[in-house]
C-alpha positions as CSV (number, residue, x, y, z in Angstrom):
1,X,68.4,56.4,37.0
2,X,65.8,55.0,34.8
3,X,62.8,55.8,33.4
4,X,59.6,54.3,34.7
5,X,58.8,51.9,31.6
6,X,55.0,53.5,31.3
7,X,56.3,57.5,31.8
8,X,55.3,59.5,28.6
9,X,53.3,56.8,27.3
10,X,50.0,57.3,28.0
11,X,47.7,61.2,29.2
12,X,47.1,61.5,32.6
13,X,43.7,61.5,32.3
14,X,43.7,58.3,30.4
15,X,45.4,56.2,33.4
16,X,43.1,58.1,35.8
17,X,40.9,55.6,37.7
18,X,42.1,52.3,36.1
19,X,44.9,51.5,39.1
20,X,43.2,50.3,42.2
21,X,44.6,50.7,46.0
22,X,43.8,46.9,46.9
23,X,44.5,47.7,50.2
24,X,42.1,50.1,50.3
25,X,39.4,47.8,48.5
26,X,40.4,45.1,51.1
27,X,39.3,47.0,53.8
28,X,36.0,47.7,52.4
29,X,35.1,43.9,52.6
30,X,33.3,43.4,56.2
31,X,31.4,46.5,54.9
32,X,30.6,45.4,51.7
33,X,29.6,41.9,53.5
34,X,27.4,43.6,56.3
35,X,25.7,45.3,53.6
36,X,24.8,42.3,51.4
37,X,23.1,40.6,54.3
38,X,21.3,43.9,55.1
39,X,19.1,43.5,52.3
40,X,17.8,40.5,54.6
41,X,17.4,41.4,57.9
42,X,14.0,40.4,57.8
43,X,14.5,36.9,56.8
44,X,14.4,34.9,60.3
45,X,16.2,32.0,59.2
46,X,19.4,32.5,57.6
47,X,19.4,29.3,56.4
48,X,16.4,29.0,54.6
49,X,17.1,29.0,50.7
50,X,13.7,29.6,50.0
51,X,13.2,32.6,52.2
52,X,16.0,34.3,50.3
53,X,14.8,33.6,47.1
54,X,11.0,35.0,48.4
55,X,12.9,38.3,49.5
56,X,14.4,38.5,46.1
57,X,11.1,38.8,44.2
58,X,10.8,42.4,45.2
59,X,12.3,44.5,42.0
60,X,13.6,47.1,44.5
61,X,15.8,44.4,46.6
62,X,16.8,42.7,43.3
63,X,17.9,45.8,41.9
64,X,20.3,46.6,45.0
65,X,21.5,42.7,45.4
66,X,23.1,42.3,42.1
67,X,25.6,45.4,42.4
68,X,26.4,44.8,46.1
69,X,26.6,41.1,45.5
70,X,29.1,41.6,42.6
71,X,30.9,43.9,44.6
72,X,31.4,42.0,47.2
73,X,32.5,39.3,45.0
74,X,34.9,41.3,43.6
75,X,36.4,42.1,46.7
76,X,36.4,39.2,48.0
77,X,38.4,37.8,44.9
78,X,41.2,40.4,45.1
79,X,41.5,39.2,48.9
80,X,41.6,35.6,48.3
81,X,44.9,37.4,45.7
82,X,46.2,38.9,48.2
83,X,49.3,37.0,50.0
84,X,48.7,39.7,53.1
85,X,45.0,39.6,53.7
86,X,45.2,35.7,53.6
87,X,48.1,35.8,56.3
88,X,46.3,38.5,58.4
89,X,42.5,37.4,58.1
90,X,41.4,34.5,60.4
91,X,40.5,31.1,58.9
92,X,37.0,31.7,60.3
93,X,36.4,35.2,58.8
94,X,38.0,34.1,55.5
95,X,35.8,31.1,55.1
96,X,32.6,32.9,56.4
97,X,33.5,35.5,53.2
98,X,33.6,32.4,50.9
99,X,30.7,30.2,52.1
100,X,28.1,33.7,52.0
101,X,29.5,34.2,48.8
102,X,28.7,30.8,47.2
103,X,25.5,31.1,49.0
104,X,24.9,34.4,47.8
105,X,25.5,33.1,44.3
106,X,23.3,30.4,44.5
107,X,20.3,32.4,45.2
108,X,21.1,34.8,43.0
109,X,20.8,31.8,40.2
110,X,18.1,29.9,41.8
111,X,16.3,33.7,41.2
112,X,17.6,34.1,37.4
113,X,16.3,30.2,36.9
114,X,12.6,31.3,38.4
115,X,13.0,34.0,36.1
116,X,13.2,32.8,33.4
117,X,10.6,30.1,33.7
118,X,8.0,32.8,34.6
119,X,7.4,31.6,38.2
120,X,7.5,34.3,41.2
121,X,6.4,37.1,38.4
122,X,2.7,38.0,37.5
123,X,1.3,37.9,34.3
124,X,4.5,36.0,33.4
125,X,3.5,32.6,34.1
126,X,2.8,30.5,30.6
127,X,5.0,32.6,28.7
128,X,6.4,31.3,25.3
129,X,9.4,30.9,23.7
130,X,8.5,34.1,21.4
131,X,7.9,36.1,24.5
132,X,11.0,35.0,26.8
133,X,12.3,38.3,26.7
134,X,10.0,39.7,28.6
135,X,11.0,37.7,31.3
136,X,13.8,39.8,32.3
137,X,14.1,41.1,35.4
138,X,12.9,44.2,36.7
């Protein structure tokens, strides 16, 4: 018999959290989707661009949107991957994934653009090329 090609290669501990289950991850996605639209349960319109980027001025929201949206994104990406999940997933759930993620994205840009150009944050507005670090968020 032979030999795994990786045995005696690398420590334990060094291989230790660098595989992923995907199929684990995969079923984490409607969880990790629910949660992303959490953050706006108080937004009445769900299509309303604007109302999402208004939501995302809080610091609080903005600091849990980025690492569930990225998450999800992630996710989401190793589903797309994966031959099973594609055959298994309806067309509508699949493309609802994609079309919140894009949208998702956008907003999360459309935020990063107000940003850095000062508007949505106060004392911000005005600000200078010498001063445009300060307009990171947070």
């Amino acid at each position: 018999m032979q030999e795994p090609p990786l045995e005696g290669k690398f420590d334990q501990e060094d291989l230790e959290g660098t595989l992923t289950d995907v199929a684990e991850e995969l079923k984490r996605l409607p969880s990790l989707h629910d949660a992303l639209w959490d953050l706006f349960r108080e937004v009445r319109n769900k299509k309303d661009e604007e109302a999402f980027e208004l939501a995302l001025e809080k610091p609080e929201r903005r600091d849990e949107f980025y690492p569930r949206l990225s998450k999800f994104c992630l996710v989401l990406k190793m589903a797309l991957a994966s031959i099973h999940w594609v055959k298994a997933t309806p067309a509508a759930t699949s493309d609802r994934y994609k079309r919140d993620a894009m949208f998702f994205s956008k907003a999360q840009s459309v935020r990063e653009d107000s940003l850095r150009r000062g508007r949505g944050l106060p004392g911000l507005r005005g600000a200078d090329s010498e001063n445009a670090h300060d307009l990171r968020p947070g």
